[in-house]
C-alpha positions in Angstrom: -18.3 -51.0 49.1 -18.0 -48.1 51.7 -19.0 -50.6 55.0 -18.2 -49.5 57.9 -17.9 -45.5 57.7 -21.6 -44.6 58.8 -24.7 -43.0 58.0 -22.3 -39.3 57.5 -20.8 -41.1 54.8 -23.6 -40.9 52.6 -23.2 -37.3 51.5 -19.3 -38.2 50.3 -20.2 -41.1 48.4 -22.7 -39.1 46.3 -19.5 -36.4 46.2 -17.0 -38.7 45.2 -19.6 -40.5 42.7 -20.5 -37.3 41.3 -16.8 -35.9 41.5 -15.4 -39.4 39.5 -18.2 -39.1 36.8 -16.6 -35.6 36.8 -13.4 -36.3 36.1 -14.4 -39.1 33.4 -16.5 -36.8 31.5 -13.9 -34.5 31.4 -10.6 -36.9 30.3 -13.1 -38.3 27.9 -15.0 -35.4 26.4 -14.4 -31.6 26.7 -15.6 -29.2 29.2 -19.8 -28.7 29.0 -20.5 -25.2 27.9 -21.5 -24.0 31.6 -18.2 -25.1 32.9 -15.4 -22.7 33.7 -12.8 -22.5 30.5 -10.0 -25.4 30.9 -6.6 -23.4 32.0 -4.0 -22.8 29.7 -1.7 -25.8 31.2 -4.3 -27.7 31.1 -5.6 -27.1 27.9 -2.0 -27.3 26.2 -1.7 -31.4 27.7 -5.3 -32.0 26.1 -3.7 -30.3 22.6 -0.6 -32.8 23.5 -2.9 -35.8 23.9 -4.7 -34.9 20.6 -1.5 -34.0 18.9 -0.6 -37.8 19.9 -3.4 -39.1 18.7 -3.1 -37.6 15.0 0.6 -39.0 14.9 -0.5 -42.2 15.6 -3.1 -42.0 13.2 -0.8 -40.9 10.7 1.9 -43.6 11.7 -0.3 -46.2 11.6 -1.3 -45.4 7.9 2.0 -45.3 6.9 2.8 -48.5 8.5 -0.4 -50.2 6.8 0.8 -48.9 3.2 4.6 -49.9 3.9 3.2 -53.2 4.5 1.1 -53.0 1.4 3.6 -51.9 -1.0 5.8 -54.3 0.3 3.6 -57.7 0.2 1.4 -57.1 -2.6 3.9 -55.1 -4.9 6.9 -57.0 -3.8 8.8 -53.5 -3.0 11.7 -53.2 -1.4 11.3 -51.9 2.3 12.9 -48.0 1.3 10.7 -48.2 -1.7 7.7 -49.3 -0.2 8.0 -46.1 2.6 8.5 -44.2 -0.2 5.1 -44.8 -2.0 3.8 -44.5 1.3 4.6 -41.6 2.2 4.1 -40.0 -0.9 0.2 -41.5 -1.4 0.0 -40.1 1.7 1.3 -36.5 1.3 -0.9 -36.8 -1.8 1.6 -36.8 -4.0 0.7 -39.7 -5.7 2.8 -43.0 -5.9 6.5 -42.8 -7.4 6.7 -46.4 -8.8 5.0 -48.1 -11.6 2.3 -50.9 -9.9 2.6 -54.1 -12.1 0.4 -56.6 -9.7 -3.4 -56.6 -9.6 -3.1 -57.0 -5.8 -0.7 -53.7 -5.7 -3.3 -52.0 -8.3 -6.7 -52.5 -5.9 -4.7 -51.6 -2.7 -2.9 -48.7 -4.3 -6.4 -47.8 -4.8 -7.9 -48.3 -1.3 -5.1 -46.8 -0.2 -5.3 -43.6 -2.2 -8.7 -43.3 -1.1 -7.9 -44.2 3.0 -5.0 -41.6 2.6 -7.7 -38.3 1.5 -9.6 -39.2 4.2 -7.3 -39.8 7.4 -6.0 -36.5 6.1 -9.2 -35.0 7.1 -9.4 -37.1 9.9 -6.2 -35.7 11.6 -6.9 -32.3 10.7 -10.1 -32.6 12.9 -8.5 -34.3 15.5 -5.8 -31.9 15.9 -8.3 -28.8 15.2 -10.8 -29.8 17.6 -9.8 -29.0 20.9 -8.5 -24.9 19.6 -12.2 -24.7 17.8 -13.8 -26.0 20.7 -12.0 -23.5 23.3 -12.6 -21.1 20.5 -16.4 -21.7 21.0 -16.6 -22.2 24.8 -14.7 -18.9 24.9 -16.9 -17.1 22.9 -20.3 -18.4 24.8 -18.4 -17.3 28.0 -18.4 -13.8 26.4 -21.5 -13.8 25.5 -23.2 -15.3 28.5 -20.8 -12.0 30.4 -18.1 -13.9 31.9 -17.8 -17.5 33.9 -21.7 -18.7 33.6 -20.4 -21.7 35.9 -20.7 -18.9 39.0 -24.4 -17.9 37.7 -26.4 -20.7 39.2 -25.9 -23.3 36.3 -29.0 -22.0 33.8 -28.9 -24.4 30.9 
């Protein structure tokens, strides 16, 4: 892959490896508890990308009930929003279901709705508790443990 650049080469390949691994830990999962604390900037895009996330999360359920209300309960398109939305406020649905079809995925739906609810609470919670925590072991480990000599 790296022909031709010689036998100093070596040391940067192992670098760049290391550095790439890096970087996809990081985009993928947060910061290790050794690591310096993300900066604010940095941190704020990562609550963007999360915030993100929980809207399409909570998008995508409404879409998936809107479809539901509207095929199985034969609801009009407004209607069918509306039930949506409300099952998944947790309100509860506004029309009467007549259909078995609308009755079981009312149901399903009811159920999927308390828990993407939770879901996107802990999506858009996580990254504030987790710089809540990896601030708190900096303090406790006095200061930036990254400069310390990596203990584990």
């Amino acid at each position: 892959m790296y022909s031709g650049l010689g036998k100093q080469s070596n040391e940067r390949i192992s670098e760049t490896d290391r550095t790439f691994a890096h970087a996809m830990r990081n985009h993928f999962m947060y910061e290790h508890h050794r690591d310096r604390l993300l900066p604010r900037p940095a941190f704020l895009r990562r609550l963007g990308r999360h915030a993100l996330v929980a809207c399409a999360l909570v998008a995508g359920s409404l879409l998936a009930g809107i479809l539901g209300y509207h095929f199985l309960e034969n609801l009009g398109w407004i209607d069918a929003l509306l039930n949506a939305a409300m099952i998944l406020g947790g309100m509860g649905p506004v029309n009467e279901i007549h259909t078995v079809a609308g009755k079981i995925f009312a149901s399903i739906y009811a159920l999927y709705s308390g828990l993407i609810v939770l879901v996107v609470a802990g999506v858009l919670f996580a990254p504030i508790f987790h710089r809540f925590l990896h601030r708190f072991h900096l303090e406790l480990d006095g200061g930036d443990s990254s400069r310390r000599g990596g203990k584990s």
